[in-house]
C-alpha positions as CSV (number, residue, x, y, z in Angstrom):
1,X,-166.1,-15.7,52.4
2,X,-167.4,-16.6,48.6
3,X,-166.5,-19.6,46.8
4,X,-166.5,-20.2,43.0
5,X,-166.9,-23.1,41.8
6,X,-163.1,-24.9,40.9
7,X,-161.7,-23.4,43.5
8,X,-159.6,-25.0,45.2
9,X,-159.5,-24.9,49.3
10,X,-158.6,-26.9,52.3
11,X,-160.2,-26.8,55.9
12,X,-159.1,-24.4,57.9
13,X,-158.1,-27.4,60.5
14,X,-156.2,-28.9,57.5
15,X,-156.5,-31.1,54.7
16,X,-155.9,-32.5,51.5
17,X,-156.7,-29.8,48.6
18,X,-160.8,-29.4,47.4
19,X,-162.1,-28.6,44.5
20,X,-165.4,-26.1,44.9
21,X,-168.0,-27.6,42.6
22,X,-171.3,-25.3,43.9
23,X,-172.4,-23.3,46.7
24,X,-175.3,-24.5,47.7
25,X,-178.0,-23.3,50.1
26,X,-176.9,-26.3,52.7
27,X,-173.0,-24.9,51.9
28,X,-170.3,-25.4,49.4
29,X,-170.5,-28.9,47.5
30,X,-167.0,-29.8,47.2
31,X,-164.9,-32.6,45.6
32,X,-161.5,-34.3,46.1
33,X,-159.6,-37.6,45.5
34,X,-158.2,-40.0,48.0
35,X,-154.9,-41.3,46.9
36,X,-155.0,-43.7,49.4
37,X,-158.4,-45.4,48.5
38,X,-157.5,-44.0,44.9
39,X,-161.0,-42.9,44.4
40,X,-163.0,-39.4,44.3
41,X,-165.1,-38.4,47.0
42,X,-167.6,-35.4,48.0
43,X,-169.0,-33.8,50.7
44,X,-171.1,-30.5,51.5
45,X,-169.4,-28.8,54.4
46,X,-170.3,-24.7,55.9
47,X,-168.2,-22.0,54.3
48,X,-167.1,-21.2,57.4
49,X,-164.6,-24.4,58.2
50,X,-163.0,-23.5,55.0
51,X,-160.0,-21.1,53.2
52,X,-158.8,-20.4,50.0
53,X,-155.3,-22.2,49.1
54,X,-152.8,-21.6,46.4
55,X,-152.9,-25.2,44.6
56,X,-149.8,-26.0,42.0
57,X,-149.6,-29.1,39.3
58,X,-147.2,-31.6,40.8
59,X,-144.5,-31.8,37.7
60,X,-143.5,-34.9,38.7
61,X,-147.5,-36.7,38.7
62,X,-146.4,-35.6,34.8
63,X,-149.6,-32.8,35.1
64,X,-149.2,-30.5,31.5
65,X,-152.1,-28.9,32.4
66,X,-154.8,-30.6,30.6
67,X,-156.3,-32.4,32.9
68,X,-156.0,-35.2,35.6
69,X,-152.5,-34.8,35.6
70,X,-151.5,-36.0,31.9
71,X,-154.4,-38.8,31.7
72,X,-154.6,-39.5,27.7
């Protein structure tokens, strides 16, 4: 499967939602941020442990579209 960079995808296993930054020849460089730890983290992982998902702004994180969810 190809990935474009900002899409957004999710292992196949599960997961929370990442962002595609590059494919790479090692695999697809990808991006995502840990509420938990509330910080951003990355990882390179094979194309094949991972699926396209449909990914929505959360209305009520106050998202208009612009952004990181409203950040001014």
């Amino acid at each position: 499967m190809k990935f474009s960079p900002g899409d957004v995808v999710m292992l196949k296993s599960g997961s929370v939602p990442l962002t595609v930054v590059a494919a790479t020849e090692e695999g697809i460089a990808l991006t995502w941020y840990a509420d938990t730890e509330e910080t951003f983290h990355s990882a390179i992982l094979p194309a094949d442990c991972l699926v396209t998902t449909a990914h929505e702004v959360d209305e009520e994180d106050g998202g208009d579209g612009e952004g990181f969810g409203g950040v001014e």
